[in-house]
C-alpha positions as CSV (number, residue, x, y, z in Angstrom):
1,X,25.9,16.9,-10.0
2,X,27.0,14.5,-12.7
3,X,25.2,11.2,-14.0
4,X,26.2,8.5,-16.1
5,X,25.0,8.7,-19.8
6,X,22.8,6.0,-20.7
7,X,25.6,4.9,-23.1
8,X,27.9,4.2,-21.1
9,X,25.6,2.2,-18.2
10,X,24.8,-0.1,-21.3
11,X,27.8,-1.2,-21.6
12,X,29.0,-1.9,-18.2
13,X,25.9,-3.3,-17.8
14,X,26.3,-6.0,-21.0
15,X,30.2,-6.5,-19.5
16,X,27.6,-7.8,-16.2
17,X,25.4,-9.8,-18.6
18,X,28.8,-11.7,-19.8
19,X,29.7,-12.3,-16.4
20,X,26.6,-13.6,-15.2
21,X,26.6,-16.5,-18.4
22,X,30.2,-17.2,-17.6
23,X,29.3,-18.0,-13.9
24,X,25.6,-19.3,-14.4
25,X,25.7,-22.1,-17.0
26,X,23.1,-24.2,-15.2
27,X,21.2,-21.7,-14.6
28,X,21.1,-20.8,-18.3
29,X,20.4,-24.4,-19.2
30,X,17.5,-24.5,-16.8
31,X,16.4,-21.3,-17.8
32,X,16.2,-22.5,-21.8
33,X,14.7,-25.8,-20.9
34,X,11.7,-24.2,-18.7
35,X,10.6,-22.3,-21.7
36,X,9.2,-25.5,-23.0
37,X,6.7,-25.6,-20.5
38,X,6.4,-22.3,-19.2
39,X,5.2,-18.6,-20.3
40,X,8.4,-17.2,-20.6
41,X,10.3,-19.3,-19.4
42,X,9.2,-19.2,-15.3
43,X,6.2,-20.5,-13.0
44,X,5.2,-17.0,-12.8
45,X,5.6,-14.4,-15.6
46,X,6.9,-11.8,-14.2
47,X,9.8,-13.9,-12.1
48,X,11.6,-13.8,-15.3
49,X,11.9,-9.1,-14.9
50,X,15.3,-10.0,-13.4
51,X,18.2,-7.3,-15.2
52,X,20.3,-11.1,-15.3
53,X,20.4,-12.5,-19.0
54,X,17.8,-15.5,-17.2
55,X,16.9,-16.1,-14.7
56,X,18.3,-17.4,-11.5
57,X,17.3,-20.8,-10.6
58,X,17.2,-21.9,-6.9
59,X,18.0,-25.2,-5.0
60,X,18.1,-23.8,-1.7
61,X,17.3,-21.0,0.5
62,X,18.0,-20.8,4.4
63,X,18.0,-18.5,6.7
64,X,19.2,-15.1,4.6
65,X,21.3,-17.2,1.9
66,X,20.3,-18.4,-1.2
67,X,21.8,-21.0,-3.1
68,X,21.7,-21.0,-7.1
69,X,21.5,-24.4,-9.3
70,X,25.7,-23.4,-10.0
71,X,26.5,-23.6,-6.4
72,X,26.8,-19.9,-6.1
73,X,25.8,-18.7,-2.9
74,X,23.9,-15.2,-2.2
75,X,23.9,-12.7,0.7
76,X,20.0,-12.5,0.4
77,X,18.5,-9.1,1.4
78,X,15.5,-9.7,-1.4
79,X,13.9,-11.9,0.7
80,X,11.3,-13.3,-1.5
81,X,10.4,-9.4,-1.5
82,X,9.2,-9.6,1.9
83,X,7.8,-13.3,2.2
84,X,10.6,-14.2,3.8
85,X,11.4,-11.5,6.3
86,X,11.4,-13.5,9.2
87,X,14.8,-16.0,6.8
88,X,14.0,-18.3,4.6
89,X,12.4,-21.7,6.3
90,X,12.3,-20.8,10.2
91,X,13.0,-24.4,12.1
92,X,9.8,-23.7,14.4
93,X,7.6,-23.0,10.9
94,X,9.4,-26.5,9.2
95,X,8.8,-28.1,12.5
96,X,5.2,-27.1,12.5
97,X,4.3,-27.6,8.9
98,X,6.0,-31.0,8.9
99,X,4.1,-32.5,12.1
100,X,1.3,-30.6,10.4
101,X,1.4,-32.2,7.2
102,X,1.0,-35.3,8.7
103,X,-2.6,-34.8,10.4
104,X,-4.0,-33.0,7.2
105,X,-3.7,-30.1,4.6
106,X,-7.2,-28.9,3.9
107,X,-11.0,-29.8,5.4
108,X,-12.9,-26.8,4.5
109,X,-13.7,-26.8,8.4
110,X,-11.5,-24.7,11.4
111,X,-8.9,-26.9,12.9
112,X,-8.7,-26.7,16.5
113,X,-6.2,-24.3,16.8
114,X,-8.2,-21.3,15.1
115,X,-9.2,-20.4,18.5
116,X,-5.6,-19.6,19.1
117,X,-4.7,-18.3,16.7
118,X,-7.2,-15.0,16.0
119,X,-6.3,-14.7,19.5
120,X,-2.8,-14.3,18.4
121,X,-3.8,-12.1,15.7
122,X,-5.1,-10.0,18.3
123,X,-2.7,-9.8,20.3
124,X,-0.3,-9.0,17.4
125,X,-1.9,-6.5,15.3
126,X,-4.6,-5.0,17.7
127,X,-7.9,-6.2,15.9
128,X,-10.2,-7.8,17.3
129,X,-11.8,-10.0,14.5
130,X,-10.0,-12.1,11.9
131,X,-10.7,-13.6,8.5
132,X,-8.0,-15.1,6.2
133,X,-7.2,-15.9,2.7
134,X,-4.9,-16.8,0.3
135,X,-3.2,-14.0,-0.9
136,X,-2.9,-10.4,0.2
137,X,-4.2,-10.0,-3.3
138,X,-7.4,-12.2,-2.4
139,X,-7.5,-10.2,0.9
140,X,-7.5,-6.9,-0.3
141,X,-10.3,-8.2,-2.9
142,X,-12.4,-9.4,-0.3
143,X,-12.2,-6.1,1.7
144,X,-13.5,-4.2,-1.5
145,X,-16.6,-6.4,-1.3
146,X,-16.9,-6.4,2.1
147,X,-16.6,-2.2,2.1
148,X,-18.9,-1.4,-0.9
149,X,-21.3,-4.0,0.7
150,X,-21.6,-2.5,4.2
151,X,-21.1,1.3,3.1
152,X,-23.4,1.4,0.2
153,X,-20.7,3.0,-1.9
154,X,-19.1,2.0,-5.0
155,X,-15.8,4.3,-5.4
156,X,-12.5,3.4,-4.3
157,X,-9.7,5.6,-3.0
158,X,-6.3,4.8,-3.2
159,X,-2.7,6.5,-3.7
160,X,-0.5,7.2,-7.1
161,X,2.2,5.0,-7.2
162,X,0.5,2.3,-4.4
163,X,0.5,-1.7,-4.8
164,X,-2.2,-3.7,-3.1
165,X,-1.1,-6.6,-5.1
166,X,-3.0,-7.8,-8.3
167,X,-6.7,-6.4,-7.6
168,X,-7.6,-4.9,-10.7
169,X,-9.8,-1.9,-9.0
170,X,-6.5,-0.4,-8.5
171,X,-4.1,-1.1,-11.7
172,X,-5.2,2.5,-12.6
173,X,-3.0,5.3,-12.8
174,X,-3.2,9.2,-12.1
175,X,-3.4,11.4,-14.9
176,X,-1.4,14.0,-13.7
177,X,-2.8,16.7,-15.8
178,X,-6.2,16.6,-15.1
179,X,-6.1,14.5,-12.0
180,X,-8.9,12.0,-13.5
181,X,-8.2,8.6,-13.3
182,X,-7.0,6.5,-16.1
183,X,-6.9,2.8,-17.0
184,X,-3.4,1.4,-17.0
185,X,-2.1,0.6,-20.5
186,X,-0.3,-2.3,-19.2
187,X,-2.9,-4.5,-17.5
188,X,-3.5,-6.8,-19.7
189,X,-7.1,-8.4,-20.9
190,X,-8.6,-5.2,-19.2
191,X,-12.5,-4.7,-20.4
192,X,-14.0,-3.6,-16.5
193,X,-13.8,0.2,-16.9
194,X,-12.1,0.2,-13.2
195,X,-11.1,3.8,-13.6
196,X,-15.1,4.7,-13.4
197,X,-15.0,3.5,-10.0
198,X,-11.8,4.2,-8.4
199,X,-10.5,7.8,-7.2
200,X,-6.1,8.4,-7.3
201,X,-4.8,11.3,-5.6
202,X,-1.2,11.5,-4.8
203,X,0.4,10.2,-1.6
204,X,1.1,13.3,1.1
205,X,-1.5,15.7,-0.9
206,X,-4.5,16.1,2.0
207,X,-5.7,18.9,0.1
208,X,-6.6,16.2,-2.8
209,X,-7.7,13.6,-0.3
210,X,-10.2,15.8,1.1
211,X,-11.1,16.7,-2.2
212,X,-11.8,13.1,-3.1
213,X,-13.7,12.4,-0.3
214,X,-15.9,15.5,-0.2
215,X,-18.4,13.6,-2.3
216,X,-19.3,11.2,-0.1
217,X,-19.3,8.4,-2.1
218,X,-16.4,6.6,-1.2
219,X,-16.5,3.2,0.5
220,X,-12.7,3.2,1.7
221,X,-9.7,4.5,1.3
222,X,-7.4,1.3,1.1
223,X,-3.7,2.3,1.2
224,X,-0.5,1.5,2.5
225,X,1.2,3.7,5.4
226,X,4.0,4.9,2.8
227,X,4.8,3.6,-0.6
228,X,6.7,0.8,-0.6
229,X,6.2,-0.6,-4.3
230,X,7.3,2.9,-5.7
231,X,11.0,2.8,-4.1
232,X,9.8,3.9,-0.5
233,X,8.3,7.0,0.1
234,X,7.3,7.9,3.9
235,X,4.2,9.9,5.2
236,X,4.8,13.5,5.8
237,X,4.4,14.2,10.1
238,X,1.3,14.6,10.6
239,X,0.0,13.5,7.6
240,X,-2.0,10.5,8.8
241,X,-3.8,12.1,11.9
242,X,-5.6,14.5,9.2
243,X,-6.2,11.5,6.9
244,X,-7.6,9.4,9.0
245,X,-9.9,12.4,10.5
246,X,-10.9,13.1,7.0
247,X,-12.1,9.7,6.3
248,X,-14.0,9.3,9.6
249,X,-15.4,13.1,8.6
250,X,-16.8,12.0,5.1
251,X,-17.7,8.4,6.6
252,X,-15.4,6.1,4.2
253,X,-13.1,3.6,5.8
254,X,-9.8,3.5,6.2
255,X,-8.1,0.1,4.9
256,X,-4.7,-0.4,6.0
257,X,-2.8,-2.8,3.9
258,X,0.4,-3.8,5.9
259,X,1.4,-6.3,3.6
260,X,4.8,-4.2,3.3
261,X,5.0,-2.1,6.5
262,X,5.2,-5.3,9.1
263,X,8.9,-4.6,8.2
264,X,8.2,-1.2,10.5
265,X,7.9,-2.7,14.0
266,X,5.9,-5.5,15.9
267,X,2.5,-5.3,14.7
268,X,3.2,-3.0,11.7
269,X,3.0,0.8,11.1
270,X,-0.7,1.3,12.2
271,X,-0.1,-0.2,15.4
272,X,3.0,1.7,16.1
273,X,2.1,5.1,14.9
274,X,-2.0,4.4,16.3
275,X,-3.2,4.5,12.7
276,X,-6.6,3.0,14.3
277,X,-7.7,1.3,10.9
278,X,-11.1,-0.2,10.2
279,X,-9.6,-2.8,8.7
280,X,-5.8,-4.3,8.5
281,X,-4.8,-6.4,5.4
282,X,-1.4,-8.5,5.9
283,X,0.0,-10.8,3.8
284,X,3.4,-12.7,2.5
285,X,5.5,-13.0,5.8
286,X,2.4,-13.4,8.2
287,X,3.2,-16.7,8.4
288,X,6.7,-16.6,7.4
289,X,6.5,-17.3,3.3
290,X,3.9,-19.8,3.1
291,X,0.6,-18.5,0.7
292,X,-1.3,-16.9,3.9
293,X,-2.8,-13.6,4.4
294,X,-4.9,-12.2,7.0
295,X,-7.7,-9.3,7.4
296,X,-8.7,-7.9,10.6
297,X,-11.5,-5.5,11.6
298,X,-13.0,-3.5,14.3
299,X,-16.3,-4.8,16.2
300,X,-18.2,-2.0,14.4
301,X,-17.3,-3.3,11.0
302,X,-17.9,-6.8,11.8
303,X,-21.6,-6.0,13.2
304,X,-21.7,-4.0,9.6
305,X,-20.7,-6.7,8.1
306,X,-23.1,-9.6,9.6
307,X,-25.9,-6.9,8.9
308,X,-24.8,-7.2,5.0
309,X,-24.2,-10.9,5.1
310,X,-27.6,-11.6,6.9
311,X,-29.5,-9.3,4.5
312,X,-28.7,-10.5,1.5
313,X,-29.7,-13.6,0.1
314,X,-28.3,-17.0,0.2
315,X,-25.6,-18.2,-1.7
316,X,-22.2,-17.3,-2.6
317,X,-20.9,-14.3,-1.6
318,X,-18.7,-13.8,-4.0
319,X,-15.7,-13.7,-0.9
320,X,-13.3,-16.4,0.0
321,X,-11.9,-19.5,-1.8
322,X,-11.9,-23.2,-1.1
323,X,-8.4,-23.4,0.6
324,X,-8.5,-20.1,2.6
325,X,-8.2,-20.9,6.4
326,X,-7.1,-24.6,5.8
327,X,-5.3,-26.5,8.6
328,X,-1.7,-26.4,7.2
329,X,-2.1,-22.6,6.5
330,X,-3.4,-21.9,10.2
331,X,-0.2,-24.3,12.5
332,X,2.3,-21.6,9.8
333,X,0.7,-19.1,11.4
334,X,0.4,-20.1,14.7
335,X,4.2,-21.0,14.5
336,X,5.0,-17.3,13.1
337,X,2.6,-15.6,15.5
338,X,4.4,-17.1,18.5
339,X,8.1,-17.5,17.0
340,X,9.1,-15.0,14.8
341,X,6.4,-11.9,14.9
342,X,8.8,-11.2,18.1
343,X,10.0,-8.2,19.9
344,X,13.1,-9.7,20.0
345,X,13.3,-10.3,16.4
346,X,12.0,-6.5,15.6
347,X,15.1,-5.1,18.0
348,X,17.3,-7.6,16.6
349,X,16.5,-6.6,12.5
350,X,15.8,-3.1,13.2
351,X,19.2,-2.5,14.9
352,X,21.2,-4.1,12.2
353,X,19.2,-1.9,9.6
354,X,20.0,1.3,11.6
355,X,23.5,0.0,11.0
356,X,23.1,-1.0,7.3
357,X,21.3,2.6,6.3
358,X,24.3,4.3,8.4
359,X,26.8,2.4,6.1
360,X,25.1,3.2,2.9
361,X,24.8,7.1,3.7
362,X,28.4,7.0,4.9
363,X,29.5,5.8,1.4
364,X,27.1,8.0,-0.8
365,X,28.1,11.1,1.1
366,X,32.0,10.2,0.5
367,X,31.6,9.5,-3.0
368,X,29.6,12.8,-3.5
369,X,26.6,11.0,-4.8
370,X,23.4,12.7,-4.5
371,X,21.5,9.4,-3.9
372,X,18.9,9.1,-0.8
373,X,18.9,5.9,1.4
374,X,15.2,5.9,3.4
375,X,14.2,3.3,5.8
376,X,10.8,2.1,7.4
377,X,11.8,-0.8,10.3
378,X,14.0,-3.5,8.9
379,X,13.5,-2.1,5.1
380,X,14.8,0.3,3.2
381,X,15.5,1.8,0.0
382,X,18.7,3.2,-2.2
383,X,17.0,5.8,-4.1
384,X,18.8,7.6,-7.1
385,X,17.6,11.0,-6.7
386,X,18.7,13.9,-4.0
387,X,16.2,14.2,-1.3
388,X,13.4,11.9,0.3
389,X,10.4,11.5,-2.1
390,X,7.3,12.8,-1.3
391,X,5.1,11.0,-3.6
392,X,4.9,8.8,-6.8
393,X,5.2,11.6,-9.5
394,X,8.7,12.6,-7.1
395,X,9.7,9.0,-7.8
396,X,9.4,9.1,-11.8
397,X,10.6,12.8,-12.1
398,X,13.9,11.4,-10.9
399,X,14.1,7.6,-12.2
400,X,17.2,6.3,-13.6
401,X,16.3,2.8,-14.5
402,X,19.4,1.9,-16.0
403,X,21.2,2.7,-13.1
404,X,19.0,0.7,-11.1
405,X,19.2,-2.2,-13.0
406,X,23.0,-2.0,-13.1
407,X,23.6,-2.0,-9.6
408,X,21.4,-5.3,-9.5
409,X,23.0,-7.4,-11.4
410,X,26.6,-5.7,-10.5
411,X,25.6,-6.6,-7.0
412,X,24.1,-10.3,-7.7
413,X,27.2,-11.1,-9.7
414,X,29.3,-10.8,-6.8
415,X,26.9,-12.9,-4.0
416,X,24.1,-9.9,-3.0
417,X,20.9,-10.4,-4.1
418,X,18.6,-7.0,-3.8
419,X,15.1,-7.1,-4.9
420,X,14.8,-7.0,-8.7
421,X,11.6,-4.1,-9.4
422,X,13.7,-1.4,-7.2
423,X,16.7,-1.2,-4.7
424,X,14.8,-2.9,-2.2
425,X,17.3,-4.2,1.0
426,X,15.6,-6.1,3.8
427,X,17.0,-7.3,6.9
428,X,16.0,-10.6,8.7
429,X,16.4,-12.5,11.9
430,X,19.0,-14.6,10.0
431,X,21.0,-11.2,8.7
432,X,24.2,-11.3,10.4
433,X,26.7,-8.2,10.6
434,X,29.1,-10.4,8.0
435,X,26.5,-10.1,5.4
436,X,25.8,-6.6,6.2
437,X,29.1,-6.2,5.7
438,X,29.6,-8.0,2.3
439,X,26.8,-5.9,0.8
440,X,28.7,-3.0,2.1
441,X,32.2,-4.1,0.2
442,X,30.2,-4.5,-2.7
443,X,28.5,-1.5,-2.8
444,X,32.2,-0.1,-2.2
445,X,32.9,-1.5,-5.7
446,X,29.9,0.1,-7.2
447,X,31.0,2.8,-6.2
448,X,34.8,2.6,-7.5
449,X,33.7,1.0,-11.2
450,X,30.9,3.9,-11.4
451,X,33.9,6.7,-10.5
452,X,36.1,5.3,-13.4
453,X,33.5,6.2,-16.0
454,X,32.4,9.3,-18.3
455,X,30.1,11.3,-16.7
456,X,27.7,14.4,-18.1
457,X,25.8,16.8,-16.9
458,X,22.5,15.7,-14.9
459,X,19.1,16.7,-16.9
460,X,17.3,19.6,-15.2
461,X,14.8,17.6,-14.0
462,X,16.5,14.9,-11.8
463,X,18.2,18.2,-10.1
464,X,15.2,19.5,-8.3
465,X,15.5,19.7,-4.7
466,X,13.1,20.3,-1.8
């Protein structure tokens, strides 16, 4: 096996970046004039870790294409990395969030619809009670309250390499030596020593779970059913059935955030695989893009957690915000629980990414790359390394990020858009086979430019195998 020196990427890379300006000058202008107002040049800091010279300004997204302030349009398989797997603006969500809009945003009371739709929560994902909130990020929070409060517990569990959004309890890493935990060196205006309180094992590892959990100390274990913020790494067979009986052994709960894995079927991966969580977290495309997430529970949690509520005193809880629940948030919802969390959707996206993971491994296998493509539902991942990973440290042994950010902004430059942080593809109601098909040409020519170049031998390292 060969790889591309870093040399060389560099500057097929910067012949991209002089592309990109050439094509994007309003873009570019935007991109300068923003920084006058905003950190970096963006609403959002990190909207600006693009591999593009700036960053790509939008005026419209439908459906899976997105167009850019130069008119350019994009084949999007980024989806707002996963807010908008169900296409970008549904007409049933716009038609509900316009006639919406027009009775009221927010009352800090239920509209009358919230009977409906926990029902429809239900009905989707299995639990039986509901709260919601902002954010997944805000949700997971909440449920780190609500778990310490009803367990008496104070330590956390989760996975190297997992992403429950920005909660700081987890923003710690693995120290891979030792196995203690360690504060992240890149969170910034950290003082909270969150590594005191939070437990990281790697992702597959039971033998470390168990160990983890032996203590009896742990509220939860809140993780998602693979990696999906760490390129995408599955669960091992079986691996789950033991985890969850280890967690109900050494009385911790099990938090499953689906935030991600809704791409895996109707309902998500707990409900498909019988995960029986305590508690589900699901965020971003719960109600198709607009700032909604949701956590469910079991009736033995909720009683747990009306014993916690009721016995402590009054006054703020410390859990929810102002515009949680509000009427506008709960009719996007109720439109994306009834139109677009579908089984017709699911067969729909899921059969056209069968075919788009068949056309990738087709290619790779013909060119003699030894790159992995691995797929949970209607995502999936282009991984630069020979076999499946099995957990986070698999991921960095073998990372090539200037490969990855290559085939971004090769791709983007010619109409695909792929999600920025890894190779991300997601597939939507709105994918059609054409666009499938244009991401496949492309990757075709990825594949050509790459073959013209000097290669050298691969470091030892990124050649391990299982």
């Amino acid at each position: 096996m060969t790889h591309l020196g870093p040399d060389t990427l560099r500057a097929m890379q910067l012949n991209e970046r002089e592309r990109f300006i050439t094509r994007h000058p309003q873009s570019m202008a935007l991109a300068l004039a923003a920084q006058q107002h905003y950190l970096f040049g963006v609403p959002l800091h990190w909207m600006r870790d693009w591999p593009s010279p700036a960053t790509l300004f939008v005026a419209q997204a439908e459906g899976a294409t997105l167009t850019c302030a130069d008119g350019v349009r994009y084949k999007d398989f980024c989806l707002g990395d996963t807010g908008a797997m169900f296409g970008h603006s549904p007409a049933p969500l716009a038609r509900a969030l316009a006639e919406q809009a027009a009775r009221g945003l927010t009352c800090m009371l239920p509209a009358t619809n919230a009977v409906a739709v926990g029902e429809a929560l239900s009905n989707t994902f299995g639990l039986p009670m509901w709260q919601m909130a902002l954010s997944a990020s805000d949700a997971n929070r909440f449920v780190l309250r609500w778990a310490r409060a009803i367990t008496g517990r104070a330590q956390l569990l989760v996975f190297d390499g997992c992403y429950h959004g920005a909660v700081d309890d987890t923003l710690v890493d693995l120290d891979p030596t030792s196995g203690s935990t360690l504060p992240r060196a890149s969170v910034l205006g950290q003082v909270h020593n969150h590594a005191a309180f939070t437990r990281v094992v790697p992702f597959n590892d039971l033998h470390a779970l168990e160990a983890a959990l032996r203590k009896g100390d742990v509220a939860c274990l809140l993780a998602e059913p693979a990696l999906t913020n760490f390129g995408l790494v599955p669960p091992a067979p079986g691996f789950w059935d033991q985890a969850r009986a280890l967690c109900r052994q050494h009385g911790a709960l099990f938090v499953c955030d689906e935030t991600h894995t809704i791409s895996t079927a109707l309902g998500g991966y707990a409900r498909a695989h019988g995960l029986e969580p305590d508690v589900m977290v699901v965020g971003k495309a719960v109600a198709g893009g607009l700032p909604c997430a949701v956590y469910g529970f079991t009736h033995a949690v909720a009683e747990r957690m009306v014993q916690a509520k009721n016995a402590a005193p009054e006054g703020h809880s410390g859990i929810g915000t102002t515009l949680a629940g509000n009427a506008l948030t709960l009719a996007a919802l109720q439109a994306s629980l009834q139109h677009l969390h579908t089984a017709a959707n699911y067969t729909y996206m899921l059969d056209l990414a069968a075919t788009l993971e068949r056309g990738l491994r087709e290619r790779i296998d013909a060119a003699g790359q030894r790159w992995t493509v691995t797929r949970l539902g209607a995502r999936m991942e282009l991984q630069f390394m020979p076999h499946t990973p099995r957990n986070a440290q698999d991921v960095r042994d073998h990372a090539q990020g200037d490969l990855e950010a290559l085939t971004h902004l090769f791709m983007l430059n010619r109409g695909v858009l792929l999600t920025p942080f890894h190779s991300m593809m997601l597939i939507s109601p709105a994918t059609t086979l054409d666009d499938v098909a244009r991401l496949l040409d492309v990757f075709d020519e990825l594949l050509a430019a790459l073959r013209t170049l000097p290669a050298q031998p691969v470091p030892a390292r990124a050649s391990r195998s299982v």
